[in-house]
C-alpha positions in Angstrom: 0.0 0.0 0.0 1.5 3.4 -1.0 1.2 6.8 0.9 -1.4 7.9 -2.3 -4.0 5.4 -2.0 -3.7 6.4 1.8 -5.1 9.5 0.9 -2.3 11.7 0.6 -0.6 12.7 -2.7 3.3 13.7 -2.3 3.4 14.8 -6.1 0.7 16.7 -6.0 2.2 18.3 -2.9 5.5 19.2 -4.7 3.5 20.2 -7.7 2.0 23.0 -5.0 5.1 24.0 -3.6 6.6 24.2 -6.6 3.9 27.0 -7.2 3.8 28.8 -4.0 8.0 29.3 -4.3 7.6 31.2 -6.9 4.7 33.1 -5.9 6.1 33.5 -2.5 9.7 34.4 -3.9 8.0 37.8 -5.3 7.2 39.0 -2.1 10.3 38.9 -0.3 12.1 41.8 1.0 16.0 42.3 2.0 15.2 41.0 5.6 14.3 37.6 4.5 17.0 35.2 5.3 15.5 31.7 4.2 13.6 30.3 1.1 10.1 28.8 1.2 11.0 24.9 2.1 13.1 26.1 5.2 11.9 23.9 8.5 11.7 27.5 9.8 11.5 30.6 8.1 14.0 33.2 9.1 13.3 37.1 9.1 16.2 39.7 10.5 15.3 42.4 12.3 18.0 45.3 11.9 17.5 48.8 12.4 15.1 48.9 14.9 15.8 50.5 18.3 13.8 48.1 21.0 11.4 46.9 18.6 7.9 45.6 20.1 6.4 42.3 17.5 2.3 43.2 17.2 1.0 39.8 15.6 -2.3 38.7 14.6 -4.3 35.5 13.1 -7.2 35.1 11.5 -9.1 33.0 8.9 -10.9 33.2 6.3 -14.2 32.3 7.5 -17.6 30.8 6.3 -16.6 33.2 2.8 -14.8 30.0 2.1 -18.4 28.2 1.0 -18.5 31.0 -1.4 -15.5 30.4 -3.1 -16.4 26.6 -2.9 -19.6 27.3 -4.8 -18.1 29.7 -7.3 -14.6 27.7 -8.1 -13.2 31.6 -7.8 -10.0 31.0 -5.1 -8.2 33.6 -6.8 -9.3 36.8 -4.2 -9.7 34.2 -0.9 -5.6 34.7 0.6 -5.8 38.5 -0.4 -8.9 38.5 2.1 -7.1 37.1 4.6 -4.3 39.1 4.3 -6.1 42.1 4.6 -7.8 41.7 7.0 -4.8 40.4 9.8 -3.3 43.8 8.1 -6.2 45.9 9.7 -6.1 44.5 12.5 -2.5 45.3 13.4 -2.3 48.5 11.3 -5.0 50.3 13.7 -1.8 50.0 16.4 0.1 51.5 14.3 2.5 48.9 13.3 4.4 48.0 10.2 4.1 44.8 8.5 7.5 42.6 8.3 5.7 39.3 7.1 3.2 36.2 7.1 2.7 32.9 7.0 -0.6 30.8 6.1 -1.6 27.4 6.8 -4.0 25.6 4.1 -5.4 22.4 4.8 -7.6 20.1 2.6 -9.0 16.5 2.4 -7.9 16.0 -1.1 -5.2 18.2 -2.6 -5.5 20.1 -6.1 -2.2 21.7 -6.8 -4.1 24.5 -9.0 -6.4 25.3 -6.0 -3.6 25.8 -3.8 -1.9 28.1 -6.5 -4.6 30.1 -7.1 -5.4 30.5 -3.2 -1.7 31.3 -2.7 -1.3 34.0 -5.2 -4.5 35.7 -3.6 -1.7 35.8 -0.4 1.2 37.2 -2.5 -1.2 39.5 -3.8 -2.1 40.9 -0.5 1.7 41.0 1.1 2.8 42.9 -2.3 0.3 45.3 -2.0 0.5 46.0 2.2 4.5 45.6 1.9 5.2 42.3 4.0 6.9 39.2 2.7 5.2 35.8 2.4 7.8 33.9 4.4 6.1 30.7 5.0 3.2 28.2 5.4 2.0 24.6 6.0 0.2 23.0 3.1 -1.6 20.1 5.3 -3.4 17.2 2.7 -5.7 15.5 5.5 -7.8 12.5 4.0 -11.4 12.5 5.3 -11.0 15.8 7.4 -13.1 17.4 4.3 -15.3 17.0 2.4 -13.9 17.0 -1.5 -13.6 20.7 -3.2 -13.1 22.0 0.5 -10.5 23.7 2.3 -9.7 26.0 5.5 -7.2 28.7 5.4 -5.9 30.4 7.8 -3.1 33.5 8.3 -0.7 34.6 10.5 1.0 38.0 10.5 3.9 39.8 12.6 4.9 43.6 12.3 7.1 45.8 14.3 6.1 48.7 16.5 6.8 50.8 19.4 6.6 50.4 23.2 4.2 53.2 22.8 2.9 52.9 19.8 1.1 55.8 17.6 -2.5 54.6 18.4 -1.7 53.6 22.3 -5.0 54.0 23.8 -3.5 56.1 26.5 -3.2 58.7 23.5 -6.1 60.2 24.2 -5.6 63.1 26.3 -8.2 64.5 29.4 -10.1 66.8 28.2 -9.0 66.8 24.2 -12.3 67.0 22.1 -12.0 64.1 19.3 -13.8 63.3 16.5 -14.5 60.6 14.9 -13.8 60.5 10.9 -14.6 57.0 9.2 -14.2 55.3 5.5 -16.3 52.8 4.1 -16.0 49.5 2.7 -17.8 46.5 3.7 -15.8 43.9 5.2 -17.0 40.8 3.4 -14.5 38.6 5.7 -17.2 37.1 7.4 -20.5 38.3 5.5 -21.2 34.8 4.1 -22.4 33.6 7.3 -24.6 36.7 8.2 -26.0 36.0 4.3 -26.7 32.5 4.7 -28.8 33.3 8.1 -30.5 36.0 5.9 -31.3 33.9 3.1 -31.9 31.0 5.2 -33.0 28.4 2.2 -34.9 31.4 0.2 -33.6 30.0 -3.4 -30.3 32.1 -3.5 -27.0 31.0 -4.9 -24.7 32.7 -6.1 -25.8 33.3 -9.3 -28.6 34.5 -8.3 -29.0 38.6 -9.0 -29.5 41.1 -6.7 -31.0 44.1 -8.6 -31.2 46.5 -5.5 -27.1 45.6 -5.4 -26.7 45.1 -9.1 -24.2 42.5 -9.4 -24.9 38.9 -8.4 -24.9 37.2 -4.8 -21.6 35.3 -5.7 -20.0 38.6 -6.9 -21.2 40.4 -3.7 -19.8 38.3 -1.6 -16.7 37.7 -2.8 -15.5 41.5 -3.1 -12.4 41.9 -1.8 -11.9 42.7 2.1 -10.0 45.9 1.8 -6.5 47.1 3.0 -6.7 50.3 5.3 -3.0 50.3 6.0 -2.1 53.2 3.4 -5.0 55.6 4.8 -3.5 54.6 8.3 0.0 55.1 7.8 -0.7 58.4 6.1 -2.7 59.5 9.5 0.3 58.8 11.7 2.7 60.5 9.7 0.8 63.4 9.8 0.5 63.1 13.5 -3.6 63.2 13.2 -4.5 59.5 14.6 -4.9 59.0 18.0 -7.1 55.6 17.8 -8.8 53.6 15.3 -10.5 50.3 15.0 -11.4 47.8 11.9 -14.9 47.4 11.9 -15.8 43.7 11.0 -17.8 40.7 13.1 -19.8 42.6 15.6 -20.1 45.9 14.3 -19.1 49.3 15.0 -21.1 48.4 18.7 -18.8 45.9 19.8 -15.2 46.6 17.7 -15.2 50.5 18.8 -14.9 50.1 22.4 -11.6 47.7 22.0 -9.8 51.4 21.0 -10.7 53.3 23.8 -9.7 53.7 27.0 -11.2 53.9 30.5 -13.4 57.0 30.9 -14.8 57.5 27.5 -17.5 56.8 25.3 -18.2 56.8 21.9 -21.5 58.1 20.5 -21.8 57.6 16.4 -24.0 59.5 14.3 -25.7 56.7 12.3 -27.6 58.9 10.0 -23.8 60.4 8.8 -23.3 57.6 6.2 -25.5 55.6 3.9 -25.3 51.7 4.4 -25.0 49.9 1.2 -28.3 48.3 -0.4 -26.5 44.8 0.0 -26.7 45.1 3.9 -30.4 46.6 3.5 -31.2 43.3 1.2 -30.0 41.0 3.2 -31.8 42.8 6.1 -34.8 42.6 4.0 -34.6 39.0 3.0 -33.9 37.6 6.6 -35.8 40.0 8.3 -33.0 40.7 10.3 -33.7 42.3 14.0 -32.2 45.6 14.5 -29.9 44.8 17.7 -28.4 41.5 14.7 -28.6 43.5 12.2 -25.9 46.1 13.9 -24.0 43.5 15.6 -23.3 41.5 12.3 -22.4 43.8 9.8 -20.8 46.8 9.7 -22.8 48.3 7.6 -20.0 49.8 4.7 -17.7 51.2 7.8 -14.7 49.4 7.4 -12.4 51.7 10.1 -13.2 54.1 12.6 -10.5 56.8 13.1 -10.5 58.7 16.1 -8.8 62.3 15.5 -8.6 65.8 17.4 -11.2 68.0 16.9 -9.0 70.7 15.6 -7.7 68.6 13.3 -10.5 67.3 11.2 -10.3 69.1 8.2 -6.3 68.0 8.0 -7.6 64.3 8.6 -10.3 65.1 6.2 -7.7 66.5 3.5 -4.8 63.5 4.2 -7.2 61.1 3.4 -9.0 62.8 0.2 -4.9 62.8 -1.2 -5.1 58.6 -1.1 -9.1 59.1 -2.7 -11.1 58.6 0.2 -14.6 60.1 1.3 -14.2 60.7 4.9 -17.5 60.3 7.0 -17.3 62.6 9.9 -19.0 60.0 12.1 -19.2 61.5 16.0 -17.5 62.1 18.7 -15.8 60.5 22.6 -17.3 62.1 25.9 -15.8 61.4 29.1 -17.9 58.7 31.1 -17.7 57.3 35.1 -18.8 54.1 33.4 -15.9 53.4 31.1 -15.5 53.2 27.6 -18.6 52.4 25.8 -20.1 53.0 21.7 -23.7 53.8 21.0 -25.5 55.8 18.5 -27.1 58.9 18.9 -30.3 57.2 16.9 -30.9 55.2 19.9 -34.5 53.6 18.6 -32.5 52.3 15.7 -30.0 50.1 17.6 -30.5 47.5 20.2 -33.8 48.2 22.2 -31.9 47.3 25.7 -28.9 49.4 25.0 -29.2 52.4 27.1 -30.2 49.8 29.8 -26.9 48.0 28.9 -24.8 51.0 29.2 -26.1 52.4 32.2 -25.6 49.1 33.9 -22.2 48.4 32.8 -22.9 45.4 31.1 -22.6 46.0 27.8 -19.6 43.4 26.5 -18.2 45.9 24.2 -16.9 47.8 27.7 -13.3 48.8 28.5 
């Protein structure tokens, strides 16, 4: 009995690597010190006066069944990427590389390609190399045309770094500027709840949207690192926050410190008609509604007062619409989000944020 009727294909798995090298190859910057292949991959840091390593990980999510359904794995690993980028960038750091593990029941060399150069896509374009990886062929684990995929990522930053939540100064006035785009990371599972057996696939077209549900859901999840950086050099951000799985109500609060609260002006921004479809479809209840989606905020910025209209004009130089979204007050109950159109969000939430309960709380 050979390894192959086992289950597991080593040809096919050199056939993969074979592919990935190359593709990983393209991303690799001067500090790399060892090829893909390496037992361990090797990354110097020089230059750096006590650097502090921010990591992250994350995966891809039930947006996999999409690709799945589709046979589209080209966009999945730039997904991924992005979004452990976002993540780390809103503390300011600086990407220095990443590593992804792929694991499948059955392994199709020209899957794993196409998922991988998704990932070199995403480090290219967010400036950290693709060091690494594990490429795990599991017999049985899944079902056939299925995978899971998951990302690590490591930057540098500071001991204090430029969005330290102790930033925020007593007594500064800041405002709160935001920029859309839908974070479609983990919108799949939010979609299938909606749709809930309702005779949509993804062909299926969604007028109101104008493209169809595959196409929807596989839009990118975008990089906010450039719009970030740019903030920070101009000495502007003093917090921010990516805006995915639970909402502006539950991802704003992990930005701020004790003794403030957030209050968001949700009439400041239009949400997107795919949210308001699948709201429709699913008859989604407000207080799920707000805690599933974001709604087409992708990142919440928070900036001085007096310094809006800089904020406002560093961003419009990368092509961004700025939403001027809010504001922080100082609070006895601790950092807390909530919108100023309190009947549209959850009906217990003022009861929830008097009482301290409210799991969003710092």
């Amino acid at each position: 009995m050979r390894y192959r009727d086992a289950g597991v294909d080593i040809d096919e798995a050199d056939r993969a690597v074979a592919s990935i090298k190359k593709l990983a190859r393209r991303t690799f910057t001067p500090n790399v010190l060892t090829d893909i292949g390496s037992f361990g991959a090797a990354f110097q840091l020089a230059g750096f006066r006590k650097p502090v390593l921010v990591s992250s990980a994350d995966g891809v999510g039930t947006k996999l069944k999409i690709a799945f359904l589709t046979g589209r794995h080209q966009t999945i690993g730039e997904d991924l990427v992005n979004h452990c980028v976002n993540d780390i960038a809103v503390q300011g750091a600086i990407p220095l590389f990443f590593m992804d593990y792929f694991a499948v029941g059955k392994l199709d060399a020209g899957v794993a390609a196409a998922v991988v150069s998704g990932i070199a896509r995403g480090c290219r374009n967010n400036g950290c190399a693709l060091i690494g990886g594990e490429t795990a062929e599991m017999p049985g684990m899944y079902r056939d045309g299925e995978y899971d995929l998951a990302g690590f990522h490591c930057r540098r930053g500071r001991a204090r770094g430029a969005t330290h939540r102790q930033e925020y100064s007593g007594g500064r006035r800041i405002a709160w500027a935001a920029i859309d785009g839908p974070a479609y990371q983990w919108l799949f599972a939010g979609a299938q709840a909606a749709a809930g057996g309702g005779g949509y696939g993804p062909n299926t077209m969604l007028p109101e949207v104008g493209v169809t549900v595959g196409d929807a859901l596989l839009a990118v999840h975008r990089s906010y690192l450039k719009p970030i950086r740019a903030l920070i050099a101009a000495r502007l951000l003093k917090g921010a926050a990516h805006i995915t799985g639970g909402g502006i109500t539950d991802n704003t609060p992990r930005m701020l410190p004790a003794g403030l609260a957030a209050a968001i002006e949700t009439a400041s921004w239009r949400i997107p008609p795919l949210f308001e479809e699948l709201r429709r479809i699913g008859n989604i209840p407000d207080d799920d509604y707000r805690r599933t989606f974001n709604l087409g905020i992708g990142v919440i910025f928070a900036v001085p007062a007096s310094g809006v209209a800089r904020a406002e004009a560093v961003l419009a130089k990368l092509g961004e619409s700025p939403i001027h979204a809010g504001g922080l007050w100082i609070t006895s109950a601790g950092g807390r989000a909530w919108s100023t159109d309190e009947a549209a969000w959850h009906s217990d939430f003022r009861t929830r944020i008097e009482s301290g309960s409210y799991l969003g709380s710092n």
